[in-house]
C-alpha positions in Angstrom: -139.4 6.3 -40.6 -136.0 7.0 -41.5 -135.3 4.5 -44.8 -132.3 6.1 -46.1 -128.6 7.0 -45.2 -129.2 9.9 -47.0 -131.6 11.1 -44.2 -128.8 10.5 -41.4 -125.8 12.6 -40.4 -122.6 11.0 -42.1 -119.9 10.7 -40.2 -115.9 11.1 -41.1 -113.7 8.0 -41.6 -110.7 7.6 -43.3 -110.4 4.1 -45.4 -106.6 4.0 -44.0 -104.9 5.1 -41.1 -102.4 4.6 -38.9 -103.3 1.9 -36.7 -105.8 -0.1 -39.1 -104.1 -3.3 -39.2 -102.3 -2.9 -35.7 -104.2 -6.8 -34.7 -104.4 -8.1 -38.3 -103.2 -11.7 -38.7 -103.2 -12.9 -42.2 -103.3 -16.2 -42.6 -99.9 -16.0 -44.8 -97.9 -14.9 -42.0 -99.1 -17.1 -39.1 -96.5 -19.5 -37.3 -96.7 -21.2 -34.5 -92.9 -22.5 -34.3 -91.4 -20.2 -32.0 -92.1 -19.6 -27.9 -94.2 -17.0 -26.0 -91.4 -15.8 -24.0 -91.0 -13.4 -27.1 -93.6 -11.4 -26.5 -92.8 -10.7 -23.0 -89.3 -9.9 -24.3 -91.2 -7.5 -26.9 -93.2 -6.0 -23.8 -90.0 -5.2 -21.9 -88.3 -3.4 -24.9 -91.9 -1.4 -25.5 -92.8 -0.1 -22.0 -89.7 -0.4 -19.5 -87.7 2.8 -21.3 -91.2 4.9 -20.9 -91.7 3.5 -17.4 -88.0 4.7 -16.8 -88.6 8.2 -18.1 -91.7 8.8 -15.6 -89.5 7.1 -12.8 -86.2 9.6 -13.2 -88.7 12.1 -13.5 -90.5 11.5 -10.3 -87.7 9.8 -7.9 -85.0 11.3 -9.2 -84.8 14.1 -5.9 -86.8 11.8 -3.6 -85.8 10.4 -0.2 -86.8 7.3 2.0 -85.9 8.3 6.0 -83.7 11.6 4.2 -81.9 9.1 2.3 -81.6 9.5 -1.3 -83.3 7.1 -3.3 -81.4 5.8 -7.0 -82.2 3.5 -9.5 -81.0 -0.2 -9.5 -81.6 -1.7 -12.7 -81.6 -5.5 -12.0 -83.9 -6.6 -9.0 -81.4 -9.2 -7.7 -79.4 -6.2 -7.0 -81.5 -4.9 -4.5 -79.5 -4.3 -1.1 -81.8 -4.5 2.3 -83.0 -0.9 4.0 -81.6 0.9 1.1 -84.1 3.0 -0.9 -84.5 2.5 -4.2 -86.4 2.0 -7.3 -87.0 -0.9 -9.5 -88.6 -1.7 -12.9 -90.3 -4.9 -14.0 -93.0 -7.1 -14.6 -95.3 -8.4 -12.2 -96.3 -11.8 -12.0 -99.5 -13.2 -9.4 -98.9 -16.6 -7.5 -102.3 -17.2 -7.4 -103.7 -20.4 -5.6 -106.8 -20.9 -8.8 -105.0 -19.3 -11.7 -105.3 -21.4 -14.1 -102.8 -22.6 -16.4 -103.2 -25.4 -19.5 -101.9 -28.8 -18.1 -105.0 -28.0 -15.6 -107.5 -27.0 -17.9 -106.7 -30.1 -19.7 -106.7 -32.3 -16.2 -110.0 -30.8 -15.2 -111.9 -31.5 -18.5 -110.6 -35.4 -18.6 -110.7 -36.7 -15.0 -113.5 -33.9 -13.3 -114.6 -30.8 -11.9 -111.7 -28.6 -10.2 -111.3 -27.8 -6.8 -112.4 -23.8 -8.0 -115.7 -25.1 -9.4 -116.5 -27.8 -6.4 -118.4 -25.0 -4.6 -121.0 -24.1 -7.8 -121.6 -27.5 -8.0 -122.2 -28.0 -4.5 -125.0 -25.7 -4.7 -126.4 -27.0 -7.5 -126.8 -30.3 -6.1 -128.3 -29.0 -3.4 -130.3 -26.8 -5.6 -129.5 -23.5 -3.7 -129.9 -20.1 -5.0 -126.9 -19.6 -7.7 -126.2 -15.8 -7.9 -124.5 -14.0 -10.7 -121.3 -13.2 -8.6 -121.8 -16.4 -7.5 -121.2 -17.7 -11.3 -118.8 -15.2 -11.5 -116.2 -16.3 -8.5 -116.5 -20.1 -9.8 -113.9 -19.1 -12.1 -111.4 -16.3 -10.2 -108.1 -17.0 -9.2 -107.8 -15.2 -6.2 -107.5 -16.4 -1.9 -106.2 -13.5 0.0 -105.0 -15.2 2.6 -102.4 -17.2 0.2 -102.2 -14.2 -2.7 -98.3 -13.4 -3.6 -97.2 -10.4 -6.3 -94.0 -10.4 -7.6 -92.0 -8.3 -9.5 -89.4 -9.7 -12.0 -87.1 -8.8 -14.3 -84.2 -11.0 -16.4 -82.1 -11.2 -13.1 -84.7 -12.7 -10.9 -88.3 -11.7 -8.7 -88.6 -9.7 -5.6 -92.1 -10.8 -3.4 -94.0 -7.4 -3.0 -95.7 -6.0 -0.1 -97.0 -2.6 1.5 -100.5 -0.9 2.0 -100.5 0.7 -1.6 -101.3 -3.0 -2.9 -104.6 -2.8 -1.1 -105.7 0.3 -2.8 -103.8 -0.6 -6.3 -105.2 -2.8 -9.5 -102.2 -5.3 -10.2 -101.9 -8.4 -12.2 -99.9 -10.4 -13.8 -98.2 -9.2 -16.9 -98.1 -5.7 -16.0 -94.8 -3.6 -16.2 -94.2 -0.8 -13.7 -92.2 1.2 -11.7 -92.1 0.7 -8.0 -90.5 3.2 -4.7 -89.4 1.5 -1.7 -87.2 -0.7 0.0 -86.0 -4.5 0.8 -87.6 -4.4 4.8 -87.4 -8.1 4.9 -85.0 -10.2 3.1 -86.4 -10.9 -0.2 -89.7 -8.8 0.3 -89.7 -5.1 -1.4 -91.9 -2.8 0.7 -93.6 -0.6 -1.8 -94.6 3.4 -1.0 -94.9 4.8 -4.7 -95.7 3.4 -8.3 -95.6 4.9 -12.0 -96.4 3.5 -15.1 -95.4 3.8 -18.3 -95.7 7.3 -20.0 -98.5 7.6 -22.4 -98.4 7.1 -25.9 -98.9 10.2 -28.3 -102.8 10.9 -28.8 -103.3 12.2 -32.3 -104.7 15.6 -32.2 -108.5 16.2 -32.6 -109.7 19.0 -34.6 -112.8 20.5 -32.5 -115.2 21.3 -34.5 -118.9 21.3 -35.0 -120.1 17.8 -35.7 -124.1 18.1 -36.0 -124.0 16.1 -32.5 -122.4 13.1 -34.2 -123.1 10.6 -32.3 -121.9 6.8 -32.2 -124.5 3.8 -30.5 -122.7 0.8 -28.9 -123.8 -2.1 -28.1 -122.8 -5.9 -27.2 -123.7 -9.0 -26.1 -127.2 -9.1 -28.3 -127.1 -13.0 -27.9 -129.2 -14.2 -31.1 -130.0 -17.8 -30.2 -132.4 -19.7 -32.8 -135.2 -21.4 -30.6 -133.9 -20.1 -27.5 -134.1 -16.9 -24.9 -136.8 -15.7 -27.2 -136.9 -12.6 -25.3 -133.0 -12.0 -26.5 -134.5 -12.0 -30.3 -137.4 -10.1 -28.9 -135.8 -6.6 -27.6 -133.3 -7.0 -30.1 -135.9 -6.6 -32.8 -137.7 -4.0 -31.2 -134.6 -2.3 -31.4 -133.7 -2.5 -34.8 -137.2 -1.0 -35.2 -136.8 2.0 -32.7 -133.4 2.5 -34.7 -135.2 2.9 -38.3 -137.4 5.0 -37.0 -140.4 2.7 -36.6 -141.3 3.0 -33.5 -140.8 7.0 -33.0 -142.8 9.3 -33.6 -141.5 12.8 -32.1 -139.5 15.2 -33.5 -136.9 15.0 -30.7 -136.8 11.1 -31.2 -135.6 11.6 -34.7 -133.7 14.1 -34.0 -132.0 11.5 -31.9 -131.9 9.0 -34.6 -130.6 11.0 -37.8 -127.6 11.8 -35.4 -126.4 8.3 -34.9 -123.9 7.7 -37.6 -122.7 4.6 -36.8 -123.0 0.9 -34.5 -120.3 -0.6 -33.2 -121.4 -4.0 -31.6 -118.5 -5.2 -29.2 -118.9 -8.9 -29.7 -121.0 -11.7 -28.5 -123.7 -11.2 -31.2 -124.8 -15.0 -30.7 -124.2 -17.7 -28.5 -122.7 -20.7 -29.0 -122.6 -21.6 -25.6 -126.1 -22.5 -25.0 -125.8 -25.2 -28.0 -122.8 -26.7 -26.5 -124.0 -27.1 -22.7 -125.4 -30.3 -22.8 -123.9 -33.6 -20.4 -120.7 -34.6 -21.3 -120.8 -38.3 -21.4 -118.2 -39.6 -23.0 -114.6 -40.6 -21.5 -112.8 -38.4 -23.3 -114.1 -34.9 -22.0 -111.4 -32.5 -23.2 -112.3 -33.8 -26.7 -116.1 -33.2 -26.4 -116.2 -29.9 -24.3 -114.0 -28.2 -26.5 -115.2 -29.3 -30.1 -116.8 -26.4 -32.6 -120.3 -25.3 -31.6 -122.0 -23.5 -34.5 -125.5 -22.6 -35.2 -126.6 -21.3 -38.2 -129.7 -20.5 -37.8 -128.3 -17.8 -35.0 -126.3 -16.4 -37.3 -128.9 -16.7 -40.1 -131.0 -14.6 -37.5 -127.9 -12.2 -36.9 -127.4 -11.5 -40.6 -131.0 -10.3 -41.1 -131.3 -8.1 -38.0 -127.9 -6.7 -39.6 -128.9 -6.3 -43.2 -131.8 -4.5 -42.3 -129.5 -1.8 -40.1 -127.5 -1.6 -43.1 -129.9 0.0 -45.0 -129.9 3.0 -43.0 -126.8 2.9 -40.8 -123.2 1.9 -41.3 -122.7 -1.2 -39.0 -119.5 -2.8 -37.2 -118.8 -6.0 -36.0 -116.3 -7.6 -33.6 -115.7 -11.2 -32.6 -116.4 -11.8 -29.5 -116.2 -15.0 -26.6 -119.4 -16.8 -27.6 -119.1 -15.7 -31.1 -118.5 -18.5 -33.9 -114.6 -17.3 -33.4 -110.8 -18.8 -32.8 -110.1 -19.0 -29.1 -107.1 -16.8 -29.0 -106.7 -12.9 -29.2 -106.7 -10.8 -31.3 -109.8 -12.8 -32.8 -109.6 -12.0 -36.3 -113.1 -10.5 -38.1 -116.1 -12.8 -38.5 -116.2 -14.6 -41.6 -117.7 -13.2 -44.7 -119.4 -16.3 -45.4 -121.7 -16.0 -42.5 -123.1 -12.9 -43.5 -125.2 -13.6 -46.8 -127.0 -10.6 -46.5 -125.0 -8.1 -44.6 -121.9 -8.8 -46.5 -123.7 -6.8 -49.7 -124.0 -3.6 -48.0 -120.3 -1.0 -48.3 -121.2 0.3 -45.1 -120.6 -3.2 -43.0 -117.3 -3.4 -41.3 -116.0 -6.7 -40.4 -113.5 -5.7 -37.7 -111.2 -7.3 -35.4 -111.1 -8.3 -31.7 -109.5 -6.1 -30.0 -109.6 -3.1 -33.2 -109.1 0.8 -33.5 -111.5 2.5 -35.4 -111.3 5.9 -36.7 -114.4 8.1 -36.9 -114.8 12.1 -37.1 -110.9 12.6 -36.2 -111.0 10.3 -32.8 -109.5 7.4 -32.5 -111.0 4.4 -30.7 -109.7 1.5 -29.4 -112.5 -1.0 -29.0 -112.6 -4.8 -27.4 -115.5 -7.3 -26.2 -114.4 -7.6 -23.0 -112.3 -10.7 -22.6 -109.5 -8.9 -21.2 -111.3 -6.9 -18.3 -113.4 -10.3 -17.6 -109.8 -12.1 -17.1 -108.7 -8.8 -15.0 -111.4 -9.8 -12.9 -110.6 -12.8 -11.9 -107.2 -11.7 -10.4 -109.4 -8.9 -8.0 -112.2 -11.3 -7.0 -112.2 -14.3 -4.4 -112.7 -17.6 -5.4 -116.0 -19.3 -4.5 -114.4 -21.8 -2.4 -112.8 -18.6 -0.4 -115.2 -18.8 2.6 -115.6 -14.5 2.9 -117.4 -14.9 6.2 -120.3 -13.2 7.5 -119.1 -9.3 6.6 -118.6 -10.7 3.0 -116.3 -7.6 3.5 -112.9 -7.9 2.0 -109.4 -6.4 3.8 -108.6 -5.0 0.6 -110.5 -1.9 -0.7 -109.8 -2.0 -4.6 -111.0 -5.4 -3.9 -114.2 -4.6 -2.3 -115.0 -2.3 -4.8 -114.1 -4.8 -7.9 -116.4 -7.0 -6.3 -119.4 -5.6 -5.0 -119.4 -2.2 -7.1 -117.6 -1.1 -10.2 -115.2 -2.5 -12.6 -114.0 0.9 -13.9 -110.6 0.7 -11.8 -109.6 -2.2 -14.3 -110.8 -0.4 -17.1 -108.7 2.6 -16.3 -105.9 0.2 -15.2 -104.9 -1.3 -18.6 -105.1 2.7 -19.7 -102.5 3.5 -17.1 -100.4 0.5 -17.8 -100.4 1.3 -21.2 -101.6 -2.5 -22.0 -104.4 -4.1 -23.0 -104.4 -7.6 -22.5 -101.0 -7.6 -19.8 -102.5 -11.3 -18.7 -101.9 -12.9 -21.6 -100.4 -15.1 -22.8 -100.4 -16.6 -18.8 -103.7 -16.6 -18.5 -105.5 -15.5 -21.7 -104.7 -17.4 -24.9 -103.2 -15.6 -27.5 -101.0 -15.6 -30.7 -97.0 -16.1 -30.2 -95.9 -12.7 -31.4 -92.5 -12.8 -32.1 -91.7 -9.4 -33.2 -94.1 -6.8 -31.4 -96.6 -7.2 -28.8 -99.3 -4.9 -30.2 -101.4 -4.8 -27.2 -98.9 -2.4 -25.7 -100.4 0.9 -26.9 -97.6 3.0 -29.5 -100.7 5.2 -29.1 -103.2 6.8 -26.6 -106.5 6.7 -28.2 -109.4 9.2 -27.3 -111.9 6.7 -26.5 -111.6 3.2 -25.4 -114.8 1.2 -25.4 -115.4 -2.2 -23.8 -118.6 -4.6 -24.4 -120.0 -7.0 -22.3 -119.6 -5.5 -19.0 -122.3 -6.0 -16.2 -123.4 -2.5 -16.5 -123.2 0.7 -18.0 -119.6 3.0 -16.6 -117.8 5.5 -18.0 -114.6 8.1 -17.0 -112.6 10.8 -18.2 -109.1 9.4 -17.1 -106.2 11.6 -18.0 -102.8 10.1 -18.4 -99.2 11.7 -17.5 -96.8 12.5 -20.3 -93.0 13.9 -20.1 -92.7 17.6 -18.5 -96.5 17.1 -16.8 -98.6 17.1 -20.0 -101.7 15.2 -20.2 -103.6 13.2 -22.3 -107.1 12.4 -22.1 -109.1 9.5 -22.6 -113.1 8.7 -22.5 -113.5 5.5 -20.9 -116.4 3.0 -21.8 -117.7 -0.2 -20.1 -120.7 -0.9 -22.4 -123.1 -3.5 -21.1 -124.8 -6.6 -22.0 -128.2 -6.1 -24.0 -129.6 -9.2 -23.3 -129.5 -8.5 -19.7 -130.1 -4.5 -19.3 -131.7 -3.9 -22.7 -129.1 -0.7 -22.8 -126.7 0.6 -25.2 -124.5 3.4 -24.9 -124.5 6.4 -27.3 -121.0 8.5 -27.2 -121.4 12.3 -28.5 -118.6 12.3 -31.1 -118.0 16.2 -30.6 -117.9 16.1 -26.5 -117.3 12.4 -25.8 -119.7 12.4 -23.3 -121.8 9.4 -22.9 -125.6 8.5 -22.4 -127.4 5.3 -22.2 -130.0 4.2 -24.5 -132.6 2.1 -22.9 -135.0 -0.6 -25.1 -137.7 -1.6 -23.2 -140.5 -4.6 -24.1 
């Protein structure tokens, strides 16, 4: 049984560093006077000169039927069948997107048009699948579906085959080839994205086989999904060493340095889905849900961790959090135990961590989850018998692999481009720090269906390249799996728990 840190590799990490505080919100500084458009304006001024750079770069010699194409720098400007190319930010007319007046609507006066079709089957007590549960909420019918690009001047509706093979959504700035075919429709043949952000240079060296164990979505819930508490517990014992007994199983063990749990630790949810009876709905859907003796439950599974392993923490949807990003760290209050130990880690949602000389940019997932919503169809989308969809980034979003969007907010040099349209978050007036200043070496995201991973390399000025490991780390209530990431390769394994 391993009962000591001392016993365990130690990882490297620096108290301070560059990006630390990067989605830090003290309470001091909050205001809530001024308007979101700031943000967008702080997006523009952060990524359109680095889109421009990779543009010129690329287009600069190119030609549309052997004519030249230049840049035009305001979109109304745009002349018909002359090639060009534009930079701007696209924005999704969407027929389910969702937007507040609605969500308020909805929770007063009854179930949306989006959610008519879950219901329907529940009345009629059909099979509910996951994707099922999952299309209830997505804002997407192809047949209706417009992008735009827009800039200070105006919006241009977009079209051309590269949108079928291409991961765009609102919020996202690019770079876009073509030409004006119809009046007011740009006909798109090439895209670039902004140039990637210095990565800070990591020393390779020997690292003992480092390695780091994520997890998310453990789901503590006091008197409910027992088997959630259940695997979780057996985990916490395979972790100390409990429950191995080979030498290559400690082996395994002393190596892990460090957990990073990616949000969604408990879930308030389940306490707050009983029938809403009273008139006023928005009121009574949307009130705090806590329950202490999750957390109570949390805090002890934690605490004992912590007495062999250093332990962080971020916020996540179902989480006793605030609504909007970046959720700042769990209280300290609702650790009694845990908050004794040096080695616990409070962190925010989204946060970049900095262990062994790599940096990591880590979120629980409410980003890629809103992503999502732009690629799938609506459950009240009848797909027809194929189920198949005319768009292949689509199909694959759907029925296959979320890695696309993963790598998508990587390329775009954006983490959260969706808000604050449709993913609340706080009125930044100066920056917008989800537009990376940095590329980091790993980027980790929790609560994803199931386990995926890349090696994505990114385009800087005069061809260089940057690399980045990506991670979609699953829910452990539902696949028992967490994801250990060598800290020396960055190659990724899962780690399986089973009952």
């Amino acid at each position: 049984m391993i009962t000591d840190s001392m016993f365990r590799n130690v990882s490297v990490q620096p108290e301070n560093y560059s990006r630390k505080d990067d989605f830090s919100l003290p309470d001091s500084k909050r205001t809530y006077t001024h308007q979101f458009n700031t943000i967008y304006t702080q997006r523009v001024k952060q990524l359109k000169s680095r889109i421009f750079k990779m543009a010129t770069a690329k287009w600069k010699d190119e030609t549309i039927n052997d004519i030249k194409t230049t840049y035009v720098s305001k979109i109304l400007d745009v002349k018909n069948l002359t090639p060009c190319y534009i930079i701007g930010t696209v924005f999704a007319d969407y027929k389910y997107k969702t937007n507040v007046l609605k969500e308020v609507s909805t929770n007063m006066y009854g179930v949306p048009e989006s959610a008519s079709s879950l219901k329907a089957k529940k009345d009629a007590q059909e099979e509910i699948k996951d994707i099922d549960v999952l299309r209830s909420s997505a804002y997407s019918d192809p047949s209706s579906d417009k992008l735009m690009i827009e800039d200070e001047s105006g919006r241009i509706l977009l079209d051309g085959e590269l949108l079928d093979s291409t991961v765009l959504v609102t919020g996202v700035m690019v770079g876009l080839l073509g030409m004006e075919v119809e009046p007011g429709v740009f006909t798109i043949v090439d895209i670039v994205y902004p140039e990637a952000g210095e990565q800070v240079e990591r020393t390779i060296e020997e690292k003992q086989n480092d390695k780091v164990l994520f997890l998310s979505g453990l789901k503590f819930t006091y008197g409910e999904n027992v088997d959630n508490v259940s695997v979780a517990q057996l985990l916490k014992e395979y972790l100390m060493g409990e429950l191995s007994f080979s030498d290559e199983d400690i082996k395994l063990l002393k190596s892990i340095t460090n957990i990073i749990i990616l949000g969604n630790s408990t879930d308030v949810s389940l306490a707050s889905s009983t029938n809403v009876k009273e008139k006023d709905k928005y009121r009574e859907q949307n009130k705090s849900v806590f329950d202490a003796d999750s957390m109570r439950q949390f805090d002890e599974f934690l605490s004992q961790l912590l007495k062999t392993i250093p332990v962080t923490i971020l916020p996540g949807d179902s989480d006793p959090a605030e609504t909007s990003l970046p959720k700042q760290p769990l209280h300290k209050s609702l650790f009694m135990k845990s908050s004794q130990f040096t080695n616990f880690q409070r962190a925010s949602n989204p946060c970049w961590l900095d262990i062994d000389e790599s940096r990591l940019l880590c979120t629980s997932g409410e980003n890629i989850d809103d992503i999502y919503k732009y690629m799938v169809p609506n459950l009240a989308v009848e797909l027809g018998d194929s189920t198949e969809l005319e768009s292949s980034i689509q199909n694959e979003v759907l029925y296959k692999s979320r890695l696309k969007l993963l790598e998508g907010t990587m390329k775009w040099q954006h983490i959260l481009p969706t808000a604050p349209d449709t993913l609340w978050c706080y009125p930044f007036e100066n920056d917008d720090p989800f537009a990376l200043k940095e590329t980091p070496h790993v980027y980790a995201v929790g609560n994803q269906p199931k386990f995926e991973t890349s090696c994505l390399k990114l385009d800087r000025k005069n061809g260089e390249e940057v690399a980045v490991r990506i991670i979609a780390v699953p829910e452990f209530c539902k696949t028992h799996e967490g994801v250990l990431l060598d800290m020396e390769s960055l190659e990724c394994s899962v780690m399986k728990i089973g009952l």
